[in-house]
C-alpha positions in Angstrom: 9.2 75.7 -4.4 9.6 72.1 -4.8 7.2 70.1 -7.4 5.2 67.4 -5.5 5.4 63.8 -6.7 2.2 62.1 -7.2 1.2 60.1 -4.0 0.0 56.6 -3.9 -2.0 54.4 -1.2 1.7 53.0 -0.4 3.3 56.3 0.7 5.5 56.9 3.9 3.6 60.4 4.2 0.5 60.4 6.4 -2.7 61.5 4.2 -3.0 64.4 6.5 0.1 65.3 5.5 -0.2 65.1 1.8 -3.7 67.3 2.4 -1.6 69.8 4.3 0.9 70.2 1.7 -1.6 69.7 -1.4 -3.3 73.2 0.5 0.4 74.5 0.8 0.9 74.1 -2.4 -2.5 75.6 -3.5 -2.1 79.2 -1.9 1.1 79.4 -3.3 -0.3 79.1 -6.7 -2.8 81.0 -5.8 -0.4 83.6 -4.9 2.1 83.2 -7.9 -1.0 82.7 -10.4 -3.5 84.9 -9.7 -6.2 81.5 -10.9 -9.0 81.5 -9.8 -9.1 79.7 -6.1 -11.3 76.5 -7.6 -9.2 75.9 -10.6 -5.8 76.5 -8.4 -7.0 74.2 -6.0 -8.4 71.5 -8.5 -5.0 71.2 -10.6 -3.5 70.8 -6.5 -5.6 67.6 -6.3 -4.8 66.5 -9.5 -2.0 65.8 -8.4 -2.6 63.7 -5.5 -4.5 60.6 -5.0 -7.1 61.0 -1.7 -9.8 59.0 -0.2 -12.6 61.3 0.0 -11.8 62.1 3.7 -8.9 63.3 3.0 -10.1 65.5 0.0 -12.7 66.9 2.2 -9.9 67.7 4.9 -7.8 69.4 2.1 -10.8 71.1 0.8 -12.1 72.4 4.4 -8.4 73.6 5.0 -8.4 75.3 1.5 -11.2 76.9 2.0 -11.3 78.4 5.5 -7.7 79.5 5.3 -8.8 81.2 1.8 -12.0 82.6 3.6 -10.1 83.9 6.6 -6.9 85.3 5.0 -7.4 88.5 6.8 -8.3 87.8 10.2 -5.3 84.7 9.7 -2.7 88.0 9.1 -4.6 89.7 11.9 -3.4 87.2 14.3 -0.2 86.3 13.2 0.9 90.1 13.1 0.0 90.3 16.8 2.8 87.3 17.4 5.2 89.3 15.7 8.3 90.7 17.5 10.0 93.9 15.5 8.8 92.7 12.7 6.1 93.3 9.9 3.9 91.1 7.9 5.1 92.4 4.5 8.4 91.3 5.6 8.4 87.1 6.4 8.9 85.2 3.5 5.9 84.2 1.4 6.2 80.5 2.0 6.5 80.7 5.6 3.6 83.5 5.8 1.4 80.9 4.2 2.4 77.8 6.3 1.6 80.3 9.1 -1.7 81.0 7.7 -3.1 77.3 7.0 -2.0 76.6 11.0 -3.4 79.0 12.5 -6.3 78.7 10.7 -6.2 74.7 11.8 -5.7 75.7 15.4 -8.4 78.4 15.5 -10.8 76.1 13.1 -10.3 72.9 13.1 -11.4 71.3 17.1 -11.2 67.5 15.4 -7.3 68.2 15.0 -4.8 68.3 18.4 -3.3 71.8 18.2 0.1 69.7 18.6 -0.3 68.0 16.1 -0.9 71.3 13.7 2.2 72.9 14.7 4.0 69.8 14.3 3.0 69.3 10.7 3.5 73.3 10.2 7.3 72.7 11.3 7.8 69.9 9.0 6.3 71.3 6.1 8.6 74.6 6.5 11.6 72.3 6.8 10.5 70.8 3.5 9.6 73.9 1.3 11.3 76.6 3.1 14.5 78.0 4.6 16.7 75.8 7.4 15.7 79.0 10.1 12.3 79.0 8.8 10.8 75.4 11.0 12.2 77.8 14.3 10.4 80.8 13.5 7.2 79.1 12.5 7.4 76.9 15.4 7.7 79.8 17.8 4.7 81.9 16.3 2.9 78.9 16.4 3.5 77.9 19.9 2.5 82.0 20.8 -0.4 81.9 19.3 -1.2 78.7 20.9 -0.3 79.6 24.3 -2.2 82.9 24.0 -5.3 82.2 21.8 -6.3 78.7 21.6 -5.3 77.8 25.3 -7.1 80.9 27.0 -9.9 80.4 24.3 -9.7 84.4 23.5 -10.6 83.9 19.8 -13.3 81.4 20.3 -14.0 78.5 17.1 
């Protein structure tokens, strides 16, 4: 996985962005370290410079995605064609996670805009097929569970 740079006021990324990828970057340690969630996720914003909106988005994200990991892995699995959870890639398994958990959880953000910023973050840290695949889980579980409200917020 790529090292983040440390992001200033001037930056071409939107601060939503940087959250998103801040919590990206988070579970990942998380996975890879085995730390604790709080001092995982407080080396993650160490590395970043946030208003405090933006901190509370990336903390709220954090959190709930954390919080919900197995009910995330639920849902996903059901979007799954031939294939098993165990067996996407770890990056793209947690890009999955922190958007669904944004579509399902998060009603300030446009479910568009989540699955946009999911694609672009697995074309930054992941494989070139990986933006495709996440794009079309994304848009299945959008279609299917956000639109006919069957897993309510």
């Amino acid at each position: 996985m790529k090292t983040p740079e440390k992001h200033g006021k001037n930056s071409k990324y939107h601060s939503r962005r940087q959250a998103r990828e801040c919590v990206f970057q988070g579970l990942y340690a998380m996975e890879i370290s085995r730390n604790s969630r709080d001092k995982t996720f407080a080396d993650m914003l160490n590395r970043y410079s946030f208003d405090e909106n933006t901190k509370s988005f990336a903390s709220s994200l954090y959190i709930k995605t954390l919080d919900q990991k197995q009910f995330l892995e639920r849902t996903i699995s059901k979007f799954l064609e031939n294939w098993e959870l165990a067996r996407i890639a770890l990056l793209d398994n947690l890009i999955l996670q922190m958007a669904v958990c944004e579509l399902l959880f998060f009603d300030d953000v446009p479910p568009k805009v989540s699955i946009s910023e999911a694609i672009e973050i697995a074309k930054k840290y992941s494989t070139d097929d990986s933006s495709g695949f996440v794009n079309g889980i994304l848009d299945s579980v959008f279609k299917e569970v956000v639109k006919k409200n069957i897993i309510s917020h």
